[in-house]
N, C-alpha and C positions, 0 to 999 in steps of 0.2 A: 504494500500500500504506500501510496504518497498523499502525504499530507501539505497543504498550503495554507497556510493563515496570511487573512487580508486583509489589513486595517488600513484606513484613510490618517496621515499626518495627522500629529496631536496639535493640539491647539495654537495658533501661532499670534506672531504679537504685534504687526501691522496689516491690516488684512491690504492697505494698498499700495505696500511692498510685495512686486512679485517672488522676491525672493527673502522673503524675511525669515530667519528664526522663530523658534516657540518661545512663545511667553513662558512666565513662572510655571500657568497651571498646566502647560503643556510637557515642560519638561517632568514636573508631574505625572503626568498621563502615561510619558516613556517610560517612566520608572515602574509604573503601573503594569505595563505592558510589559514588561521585562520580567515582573515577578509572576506574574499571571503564564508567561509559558518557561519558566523555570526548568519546568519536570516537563516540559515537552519534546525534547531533545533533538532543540533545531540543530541544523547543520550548514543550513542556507539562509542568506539573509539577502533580500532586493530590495532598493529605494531607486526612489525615481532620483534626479538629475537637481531636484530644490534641497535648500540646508534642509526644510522643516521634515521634508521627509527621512533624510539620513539621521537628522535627530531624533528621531521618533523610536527609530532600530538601534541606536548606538550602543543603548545602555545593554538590551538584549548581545547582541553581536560582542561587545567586550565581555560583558559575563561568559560567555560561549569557546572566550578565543576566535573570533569570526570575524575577515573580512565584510563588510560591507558593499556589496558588488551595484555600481550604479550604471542607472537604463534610464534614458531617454524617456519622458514623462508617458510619451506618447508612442516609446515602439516597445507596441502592444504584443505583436505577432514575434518579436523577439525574443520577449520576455514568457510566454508561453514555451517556444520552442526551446530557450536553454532550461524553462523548469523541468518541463517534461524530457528531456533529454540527460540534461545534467545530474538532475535532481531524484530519478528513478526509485521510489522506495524507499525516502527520505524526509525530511520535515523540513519546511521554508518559510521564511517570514516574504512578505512581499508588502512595502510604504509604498503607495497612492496617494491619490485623491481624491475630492469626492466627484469629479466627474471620469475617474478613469479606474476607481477601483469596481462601481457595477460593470465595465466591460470585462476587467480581468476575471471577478467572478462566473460571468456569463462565459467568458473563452474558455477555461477550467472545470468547470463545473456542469454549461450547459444551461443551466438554472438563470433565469431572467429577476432581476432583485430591482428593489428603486434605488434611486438616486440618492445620496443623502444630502440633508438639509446643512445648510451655510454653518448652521447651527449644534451640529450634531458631532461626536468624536469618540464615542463610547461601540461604537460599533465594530465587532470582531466576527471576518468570515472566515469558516475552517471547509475546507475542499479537500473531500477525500477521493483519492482517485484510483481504484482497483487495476490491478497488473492488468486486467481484459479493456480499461480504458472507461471501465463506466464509473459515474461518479455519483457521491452525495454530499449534500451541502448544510450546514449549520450557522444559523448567524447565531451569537454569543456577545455578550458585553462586557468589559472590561471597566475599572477606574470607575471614578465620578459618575455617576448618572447624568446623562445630557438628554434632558427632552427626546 
């Protein structure tokens, strides 16, 4: 089995900074996220190409000893192909957004999700993906409760 967990960047601290860092509660939220897959024994860690997403994995990824492997916000069909290739029977964190992590779920998974809100950052998908290629899907929450 392969496992991918998909979380959208924790909270960040200018929203009209395209590339800003997380604020306080967001560094929070990685921290959050870090202990919450503890015992999950990633081995793969993706963020997109923005600080907030690499920060969101850092705290996981150094607990881990793990490079941080960054991808292009937007190649989608890349980021499929080395999980699914790479990653083969494995466990991987994968930092989004909230407009690009429903697509990676839906590539992964198959499974069509909403969108998440501006607002929103508590949100954890787990994609299980069976050696035959068939999958299922969990969303899960993590941290702080967000609306």
């Amino acid at each position: 089995m392969t496992t991918v967990f998909v979380v959208r960047h924790a909270e960040k601290l200018d929203a009209a900074d395209s590339d800003t860092p997380l604020s306080p509660e967001g560094e929070a939220r990685a921290l959050a996220l870090s202990k919450e897959l503890s015992r999950a024994n990633v081995t793969g860690v993706y963020a997109s190409d923005k600080l907030r997403t690499q920060q969101t994995v850092r705290p996981l990824a150094r607990r881990n000893g793990l490079d941080i492997n960054v991808v292009d916000a937007w190649a989608l069909d890349e980021l499929e192909q080395r999980i699914r290739k790479d990653h083969k029977g494995n466990v991987v964190l994968v930092a989004g957004h909230s407009n690009t992590v429903p697509q990676i779920v839906r590539r992964l998974s198959g499974v069509e999700v909403d969108g998440i809100p501006e607002h929103v950052y508590d949100r954890l998908y787990k994609v299980t993906i069976a050696p035959d290629g068939a999958a299922t899907l969990e969303e899960l929450r993590f941290g702080e409760p967000t609306p």
